[in-house]
N, C-alpha and C positions, 0 to 999 in steps of 0.2 A: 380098416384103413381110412375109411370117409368118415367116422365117427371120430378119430384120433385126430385130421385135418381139420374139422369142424372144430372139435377145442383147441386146436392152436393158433386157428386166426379169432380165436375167442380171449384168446389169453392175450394177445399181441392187441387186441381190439381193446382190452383192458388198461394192459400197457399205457397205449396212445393215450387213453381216455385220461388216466393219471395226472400222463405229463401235460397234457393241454388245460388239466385242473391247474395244475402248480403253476404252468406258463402265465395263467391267467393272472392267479393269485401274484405272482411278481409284478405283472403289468399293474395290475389296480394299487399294490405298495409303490411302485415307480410313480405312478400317476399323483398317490399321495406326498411323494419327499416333496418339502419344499420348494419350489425354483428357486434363485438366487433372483433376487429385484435387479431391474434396471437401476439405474443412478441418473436423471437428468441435473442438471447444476446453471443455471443461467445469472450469471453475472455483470450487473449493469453497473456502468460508469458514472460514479456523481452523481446519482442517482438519490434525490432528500429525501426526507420519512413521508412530506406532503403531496410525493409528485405521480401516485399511483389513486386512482378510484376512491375506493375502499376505504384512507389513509386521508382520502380529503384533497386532491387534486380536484383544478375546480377549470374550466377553460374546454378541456376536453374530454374524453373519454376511453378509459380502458376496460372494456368489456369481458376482454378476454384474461386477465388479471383477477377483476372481478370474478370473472366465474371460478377460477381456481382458488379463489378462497373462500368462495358458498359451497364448492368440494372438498377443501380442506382444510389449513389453519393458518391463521393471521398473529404475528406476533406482534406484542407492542412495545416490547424491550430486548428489540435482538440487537447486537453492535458489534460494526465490524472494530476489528482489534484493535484500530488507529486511523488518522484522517487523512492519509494520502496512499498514493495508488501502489508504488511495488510494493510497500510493508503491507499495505493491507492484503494484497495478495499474495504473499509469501504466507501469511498468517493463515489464511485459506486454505491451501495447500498442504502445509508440514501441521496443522494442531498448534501451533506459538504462539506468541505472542512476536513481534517482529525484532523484538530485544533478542531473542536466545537464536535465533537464526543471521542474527546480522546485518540486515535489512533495513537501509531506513530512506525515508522522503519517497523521491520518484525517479528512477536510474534514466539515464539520461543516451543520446547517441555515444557517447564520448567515454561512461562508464565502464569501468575498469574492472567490476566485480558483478556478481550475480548470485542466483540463488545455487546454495551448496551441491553439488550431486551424490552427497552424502547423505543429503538429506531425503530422508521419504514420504513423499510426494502420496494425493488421495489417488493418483492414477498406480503408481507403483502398488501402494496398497491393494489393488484390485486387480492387478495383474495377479498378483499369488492366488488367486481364484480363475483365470483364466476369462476375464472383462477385458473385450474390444474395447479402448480406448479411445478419444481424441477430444480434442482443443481447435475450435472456430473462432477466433476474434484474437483478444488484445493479450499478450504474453506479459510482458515488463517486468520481467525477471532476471534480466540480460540477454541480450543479443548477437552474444558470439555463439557461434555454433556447439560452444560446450556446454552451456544455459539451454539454450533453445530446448520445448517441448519433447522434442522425438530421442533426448537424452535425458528427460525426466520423468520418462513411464507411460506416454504415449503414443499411439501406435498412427497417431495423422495430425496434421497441423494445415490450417490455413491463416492465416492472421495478420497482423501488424505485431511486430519485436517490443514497440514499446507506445506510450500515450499519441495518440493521432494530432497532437498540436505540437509535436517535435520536427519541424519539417522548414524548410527552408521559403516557406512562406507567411506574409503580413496577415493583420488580422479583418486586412479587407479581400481577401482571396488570390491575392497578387502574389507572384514570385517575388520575394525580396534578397537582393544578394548579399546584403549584409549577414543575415542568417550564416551560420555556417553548420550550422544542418544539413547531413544530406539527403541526399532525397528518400520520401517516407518509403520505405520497401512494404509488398506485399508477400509472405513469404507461405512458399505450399511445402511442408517437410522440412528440408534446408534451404530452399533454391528458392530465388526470386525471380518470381512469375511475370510482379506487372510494377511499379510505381503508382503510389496515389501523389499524383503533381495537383491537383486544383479541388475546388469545394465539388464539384460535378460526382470529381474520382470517390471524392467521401463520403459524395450521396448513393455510392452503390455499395458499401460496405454491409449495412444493415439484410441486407436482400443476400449478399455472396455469404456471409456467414449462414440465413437460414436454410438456404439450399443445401447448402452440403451440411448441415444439421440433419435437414429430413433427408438425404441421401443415406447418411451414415445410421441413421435409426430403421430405414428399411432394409439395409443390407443386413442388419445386424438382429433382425428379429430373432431369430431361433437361437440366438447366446445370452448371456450378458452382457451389458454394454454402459461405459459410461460416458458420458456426454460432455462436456466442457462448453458454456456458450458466454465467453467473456463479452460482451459487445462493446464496443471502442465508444458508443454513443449511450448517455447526452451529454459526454464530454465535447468541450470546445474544441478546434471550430466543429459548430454541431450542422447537420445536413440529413436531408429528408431527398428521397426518391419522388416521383414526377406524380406517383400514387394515394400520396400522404400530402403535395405541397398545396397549402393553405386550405386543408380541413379543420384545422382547430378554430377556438376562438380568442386561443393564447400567442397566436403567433408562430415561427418556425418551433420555436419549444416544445410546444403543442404538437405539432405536426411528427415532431422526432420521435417523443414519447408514445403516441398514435403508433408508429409504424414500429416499435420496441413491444407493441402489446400485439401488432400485428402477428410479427415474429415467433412470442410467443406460442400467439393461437395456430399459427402453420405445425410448430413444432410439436404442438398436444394431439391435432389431427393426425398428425404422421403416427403419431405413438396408438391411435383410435384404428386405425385403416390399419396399421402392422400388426393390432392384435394384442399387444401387449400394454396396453394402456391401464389395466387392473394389477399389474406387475413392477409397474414403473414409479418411484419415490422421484419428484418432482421439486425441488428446489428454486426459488425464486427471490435474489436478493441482492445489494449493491456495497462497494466496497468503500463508501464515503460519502457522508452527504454535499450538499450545492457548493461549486462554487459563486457564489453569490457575489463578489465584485463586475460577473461580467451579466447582470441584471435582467434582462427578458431573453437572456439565451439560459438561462439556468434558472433552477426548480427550485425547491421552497422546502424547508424542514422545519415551518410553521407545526405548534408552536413553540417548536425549539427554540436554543438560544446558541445565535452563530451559526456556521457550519464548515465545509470542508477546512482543512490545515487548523482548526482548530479541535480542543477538546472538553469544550461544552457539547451539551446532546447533541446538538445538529449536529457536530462532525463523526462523530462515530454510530451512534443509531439511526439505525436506518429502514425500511420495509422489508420484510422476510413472509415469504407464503409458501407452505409447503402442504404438499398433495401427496397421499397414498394408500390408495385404496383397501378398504378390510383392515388398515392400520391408526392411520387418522379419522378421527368423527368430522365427518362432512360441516360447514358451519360453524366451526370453532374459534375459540379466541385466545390465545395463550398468554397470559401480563405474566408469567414469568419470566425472569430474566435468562439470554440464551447466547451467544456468539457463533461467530464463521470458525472460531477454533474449535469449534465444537464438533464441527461437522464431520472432519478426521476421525475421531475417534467413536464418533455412531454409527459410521458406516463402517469401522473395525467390529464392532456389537451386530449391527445389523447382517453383515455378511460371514459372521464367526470366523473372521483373519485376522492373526496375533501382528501387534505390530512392531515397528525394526526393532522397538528396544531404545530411541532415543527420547531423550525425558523431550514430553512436551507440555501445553497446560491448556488446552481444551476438555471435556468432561463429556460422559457418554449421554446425551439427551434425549434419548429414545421414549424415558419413561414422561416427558414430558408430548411428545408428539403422539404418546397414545394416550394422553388422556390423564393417566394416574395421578387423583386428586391431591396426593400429599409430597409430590414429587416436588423437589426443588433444588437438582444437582448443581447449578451455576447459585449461590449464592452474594459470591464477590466479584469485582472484575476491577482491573488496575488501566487508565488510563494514559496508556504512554506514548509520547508524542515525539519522534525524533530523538530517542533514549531517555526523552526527561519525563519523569514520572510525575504526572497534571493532577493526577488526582485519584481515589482511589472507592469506589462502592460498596458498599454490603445491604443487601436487603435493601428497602427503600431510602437509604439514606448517602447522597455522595459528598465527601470531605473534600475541596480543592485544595491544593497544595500551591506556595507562592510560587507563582511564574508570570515571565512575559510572553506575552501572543501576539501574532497578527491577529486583528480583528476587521467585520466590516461594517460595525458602529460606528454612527457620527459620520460617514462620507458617500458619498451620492457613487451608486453602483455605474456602471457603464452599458451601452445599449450596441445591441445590433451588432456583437460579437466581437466590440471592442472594451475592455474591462476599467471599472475603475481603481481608481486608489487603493489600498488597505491602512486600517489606521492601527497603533498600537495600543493595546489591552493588556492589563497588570494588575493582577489579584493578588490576595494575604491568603491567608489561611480561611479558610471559607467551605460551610455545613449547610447543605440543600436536601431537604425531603422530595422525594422524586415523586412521590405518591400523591403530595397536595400541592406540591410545586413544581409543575413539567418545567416549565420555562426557568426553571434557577435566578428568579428574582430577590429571593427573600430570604439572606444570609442570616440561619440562625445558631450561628457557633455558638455563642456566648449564652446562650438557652440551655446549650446542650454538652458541657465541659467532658462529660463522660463519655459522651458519642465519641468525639472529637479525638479523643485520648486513645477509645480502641481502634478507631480505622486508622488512627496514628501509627498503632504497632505493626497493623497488616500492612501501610505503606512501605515503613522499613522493612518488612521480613522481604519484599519484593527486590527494594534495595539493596540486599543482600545476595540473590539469587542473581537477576536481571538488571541492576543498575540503577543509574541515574544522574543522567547529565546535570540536570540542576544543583545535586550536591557532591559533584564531584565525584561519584561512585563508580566503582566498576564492577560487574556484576560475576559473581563465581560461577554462575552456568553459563554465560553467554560462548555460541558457539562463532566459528569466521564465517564468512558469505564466503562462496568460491571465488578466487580471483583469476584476473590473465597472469599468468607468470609470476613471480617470486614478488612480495610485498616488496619496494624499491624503499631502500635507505643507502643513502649517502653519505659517509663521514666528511667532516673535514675539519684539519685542524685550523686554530687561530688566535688570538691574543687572548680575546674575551671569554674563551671556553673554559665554562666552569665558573665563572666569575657573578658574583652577585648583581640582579636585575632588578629594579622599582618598577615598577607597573603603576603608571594613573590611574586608570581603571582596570578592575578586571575584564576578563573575556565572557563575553557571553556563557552561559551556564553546559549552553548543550553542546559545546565547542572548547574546551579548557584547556585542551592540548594536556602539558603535564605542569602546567603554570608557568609564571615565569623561568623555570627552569628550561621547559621548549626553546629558548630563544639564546642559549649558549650553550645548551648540549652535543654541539656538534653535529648534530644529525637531522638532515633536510627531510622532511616527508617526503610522500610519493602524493601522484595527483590525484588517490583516493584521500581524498580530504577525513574520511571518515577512519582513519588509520590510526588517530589517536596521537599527533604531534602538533598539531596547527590546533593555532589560537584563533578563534572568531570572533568578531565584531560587528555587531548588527546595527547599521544606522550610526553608527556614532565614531570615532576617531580613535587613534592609538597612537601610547606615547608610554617611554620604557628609558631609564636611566639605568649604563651599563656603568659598574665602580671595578675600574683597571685594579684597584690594590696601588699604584703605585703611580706617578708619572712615568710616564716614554713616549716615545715616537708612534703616530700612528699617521699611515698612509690613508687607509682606506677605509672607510667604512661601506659594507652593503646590508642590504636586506631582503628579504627571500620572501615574497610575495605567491601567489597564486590565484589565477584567473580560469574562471573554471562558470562564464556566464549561464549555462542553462542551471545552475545551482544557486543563481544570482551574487554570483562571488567575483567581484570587479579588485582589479588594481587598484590601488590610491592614485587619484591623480594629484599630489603632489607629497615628496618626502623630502622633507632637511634635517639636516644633520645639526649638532650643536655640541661645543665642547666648553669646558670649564674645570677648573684647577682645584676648586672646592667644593665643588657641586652644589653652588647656590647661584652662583651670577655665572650664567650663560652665552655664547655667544656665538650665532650661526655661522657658520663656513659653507656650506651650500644647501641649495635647493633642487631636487629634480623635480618637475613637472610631467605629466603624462596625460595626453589627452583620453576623454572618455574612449572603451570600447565602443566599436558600431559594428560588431558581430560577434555570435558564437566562439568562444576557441576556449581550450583547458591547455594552460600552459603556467610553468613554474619561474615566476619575473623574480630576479635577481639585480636588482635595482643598487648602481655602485655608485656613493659621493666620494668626492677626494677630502682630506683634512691637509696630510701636509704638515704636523703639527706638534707638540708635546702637548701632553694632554692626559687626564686620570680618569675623568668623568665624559661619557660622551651620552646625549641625548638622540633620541629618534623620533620622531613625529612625523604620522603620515594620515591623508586626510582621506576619512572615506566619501566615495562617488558622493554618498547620500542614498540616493533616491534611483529606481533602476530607470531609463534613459525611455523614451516613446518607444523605440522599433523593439523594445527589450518584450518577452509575455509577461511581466512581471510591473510593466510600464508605471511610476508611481509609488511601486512598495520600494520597502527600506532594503539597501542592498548591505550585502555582509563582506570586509575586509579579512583575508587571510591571511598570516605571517607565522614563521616558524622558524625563522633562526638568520640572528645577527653578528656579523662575521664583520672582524677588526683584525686590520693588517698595518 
């Protein structure tokens, strides 16, 4: 019997010995899967190609920038997908281009639309993987709570809804009541937490975003996790904490930029002290380059040419550093070409999660971030500005396409957070080597008939896809933005509907409504300007001969205006009316006048003259503002007149 008990705690002894081999064995295969990387994502505001270290920022210093690209890789042709803030950030987000999501300029407090919740978002994506999420800083995707972050795949939000210069304050830190802005909210989830009322409030944004940066990277060590770090700064009005003021030798600028790399460097330590710092793919980039009218408050995209709101280099290329360890070679330099629409679809590759299925046009870049010599996934990239297609890249060569731009050539920038003028800028057809020409000085189409001819093709095939305001196109993929409630169209019937319209000039390219046909269709737009019914007119005047078909009696003539200032879309201050028999000798029956706006408001003027009269031909002429007003943020540039439909009783 002792002999029998001795081999069975021999055999159980075996047993055990087995399983704690194979336990082993599973432990060190666990050890080896994979982890899934962190995602850190830090996105600065206006932010030029010149205004980091590395890149040639000269005044002050960022250290901590700097070190992350002696760790990892510095590109020198990365470009966000266009030159103003929501489209560039939408493009961020879904993989697009801001054409096929709907998105364009900078949504405003008063903004009707937002970014789709159809669409899938880099946080959604990463959710299917089971990534803690969130978003610290600036949203500007819309502002209703159906927009808002924590309905678009994130799981925390602290922020500002939209651009930190939308606020009911001058650009000397003063409450201005004319604004009709309301006040900038701080928002934690849904709920607003605090108000930022004064420059003070604004100097504590950069420090409240990194805190609950490195809170949320602590908490979240032992998962994946991705990060969002929009920061509302060195966008105007720009403001610096008590820790940063007058350390530069550039000025508050200086000091902003300082306390952006400060930011930065808390957020890399957090990621060092968590442990996961060898784990974590590190993203560093901005979603437009300078605005340069408002001059020692903003950066530099030297030696670009231009920058924000346009799409010359400065406005869409811009500084890109990315970090990751055992993936990128520490030191490197990437001259391939790369975009923010990119980034969706690497980190679908990098974390093997299929994506929703909606066409987008970002390319996976992974093979370019590790190195692979012959890698060259971004070969073209299409320059669209406000739907109108500017111009379009391949390989080192960019073709411009005729357009008008703001520019800020030829006039004296503004100081001390008060902005200057913008002038107007208008190119042909125009072929720049990017390779020996950064600065796009030296148009050489006529060199190169053949160049010219094929990015000629790839412009139209864009055109055909995504659009294009300049010639009138609409694009067969373009997807809606989400809107509040039902697209608002209005019928109403009238004498003139349907009836033949002359146009003096046309409308502006990126605004064409549906031609003169907008203007006796019966059908008023909605105060989403961007709906596709309203004619715009940028800087200059309107005027439209309607032909009755017949003499008769008309009462009334109106016209249907739209005032929609942080869009810089003003009434006409003055409209008259004029009627004629033959439609050659005219002769006016009245005038309305209307004094300049002196505040924010989006509202739909329906401006009435009396006639009174028999009459077949009736003329419209209305005068735009001009030029947007001092208290305006736009003070000096060319403001834009809206109309869309003239109505005879």
């Amino acid at each position: 019997m002792k002999k029998n008990r001795i081999s069975g705690f021999a055999r159980v002894s075996k047993v055990l010995m087995v399983m704690a081999i194979i336990m082993a064995a599973f432990s060190q295969c666990a050890e080896k899967e994979p982890k899934l990387p962190n995602i850190v994502l830090i996105f600065i505001d206006d932010m030029g190609y010149a205004d980091v270290g590395v890149y040639g920022a000269q005044g002050y210093e960022t250290p901590n920038l700097d070190q992350l690209a002696s760790e990892g890789m510095r590109f020198t042709d990365f470009y966000a997908s266009t030159a103003v803030c929501s489209a560039s950030r939408s493009s961020l987000l879904t993989g697009c281009y801001a054409e096929r999501v709907g998105i364009a300029g900078a949504l405003n407090p008063n903004a009707k639309i937002g970014l789709n919740p159809n669409e899938e978002t880099i946080a959604e994506l990463l959710k299917k993987k089971d990534y803690a999420t969130a978003i610290f800083g600036k949203w500007h995707l819309g502002h209703d709570s159906i927009f808002l972050p924590l309905t678009q795949g994130f799981d925390e939000y602290l922020g500002l809804p939209y651009s930190n210069d939308m606020w009911p304050v001058g650009f000397d830190g003063v409450p201005n009541g004319k604004k009709r802005y309301p006040p900038l909210p701080l928002i934690d989830g849904f709920k607003k937490i605090a108000e930022i009322g004064t420059l003070e409030d604004q100097a504590t944004l950069t420090t409240r975003y990194t805190e609950r940066a490195v809170d949320f990277i602590k908490k979240n060590k032992k998962n994946p996790f991705f990060l969002y770090l929009p920061h509302s700064m060195v966008h105007v009005p720009i403001a610096v904490s008590e820790k940063f003021k007058g350390k530069s030798k550039q000025g508050l600028f200086g000091d902003v930029v300082m306390e952006v790399d400060w930011s930065v460097g808390q957020v890399l330590q957090a990621l060092k002290d968590s442990g996961v710092e060898d784990n974590t793919l590190v993203i560093f980039t901005s979603d437009n380059g300078p605005w340069l009218n408002f001059g020692n408050h903003a950066g530099s995209a030297l030696p670009l040419r231009e920058g924000k709101g346009t799409m010359w280099e400065g406005g869409p290329r811009v500084p890109c550093i990315m970090k990751w360890p055992g993936h990128i070679t520490e030191g490197t330099v990437c001259e391939k070409m790369a975009s923010a629409i990119d980034i969706l679809p690497t980190l679908s590759a990098i974390t093997e999660t299929p994506l929703s299925g909606n066409k987008i046009d970002g390319v996976n870049i992974l093979p370019l971030m590790e190195g692979q010599a012959e890698a060259n996934p971004r070969n073209t990239f299409f320059y669209y500005y406000d739907k109108g297609l500017c111009g379009v890249r391949e390989g080192d060569w960019k073709l411009v396409f005729p357009h008008v731009y703001r520019s800020y050539e030829g006039v004296e920038p503004g100081r001390d957070g008060f902005p200057g003028p913008y002038s107007r800028g208008e190119c042909g057809l125009e072929l720049y080597n990017l390779k020996t020409d950064i600065s796009e000085k030296d148009n050489v189409a006529d060199q190169h008939p053949d160049i010219v001819e094929r990015l000629q093709v790839l412009g139209e095939q864009a055109r055909v896809t995504l659009g294009d305001a300049f010639t009138k196109r609409k694009g067969s993929e373009v997807r809606e933005p989400g809107r509040l409630g039902a697209k608002s169209e209005i019928f109403i019937r009238h004498k003139a509907l349907n009836k033949t319209v002359q146009l003096k000039d046309p409308p502006n390219e990126n605004y064409p409504g549906n031609g003169s046909r907008s203007l006796t269709d019966g059908v008023l737009g909605s105060y989403d300007f961007k709906d596709g019914r309203w004619l715009g007119y940028w800087g200059n005047d309107f005027e439209a001969v309607i032909d009755l078909g017949k003499e008769e009696m008309v009462k009334m003539v109106s016209a249907n205006f739209l005032e929609e200032q942080g869009s810089w879309i003003f009434a006409p201050t003055q409209v008259t009316v004029l009627i004629s028999g033959d439609g050659k000798k005219f002769k006016a029956v009245e005038t309305f006048e209307y004094p300049v706006a002196e505040r924010y408001e989006t509202l739909s003027r329906n401006i009435n003259l009396r006639v009174g009269q028999i009459t077949r031909f009736i003329k419209v002429q209305a005068q735009n503002v001009g030029k947007c007003p001092e208290w305006h943020d736009g003070a000096g540039g060319d403001a834009w007149l809206f109309i869309d439909e003239i109505m005879v009783e």
